[in-house]
N, C-alpha and C positions, 0 to 999 in steps of 0.2 A: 878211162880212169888211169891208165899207165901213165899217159901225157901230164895227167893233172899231178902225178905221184913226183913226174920228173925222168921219166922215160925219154930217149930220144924218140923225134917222130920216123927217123930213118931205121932205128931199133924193131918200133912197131908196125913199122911198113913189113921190113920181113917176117916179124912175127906172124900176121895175117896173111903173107902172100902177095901181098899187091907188086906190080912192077913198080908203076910208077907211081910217086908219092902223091901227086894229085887226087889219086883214087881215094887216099887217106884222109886227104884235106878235107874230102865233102862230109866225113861222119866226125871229121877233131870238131871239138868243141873249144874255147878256149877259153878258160877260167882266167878271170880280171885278176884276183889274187898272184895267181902265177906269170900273168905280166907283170907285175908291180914289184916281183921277189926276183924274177929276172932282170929286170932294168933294175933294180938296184945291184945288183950281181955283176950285169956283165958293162953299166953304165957308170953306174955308182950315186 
């Protein structure tokens, strides 16, 4: 949910403890929404 709110993933890495962000990767989910809000954000 943090991710989806707009949390960095490297934020919630340490939030949780994980060393390495991979361990993150397997439970992120990725909301289409939030791709879509981001490429218009950082693409335009």
């Amino acid at each position: 949910m943090a991710i989806d709110k707009g949390m960095p993933i490297e934020q919630v890495q340490r939030l949780l403890g994980h060393v390495r962000i991979d361990t993150k990767l397997r439970y992120a989910i990725v909301n289409q929404k939030n791709v879509k809000m981001a490429h218009k954000k950082y693409i335009g």
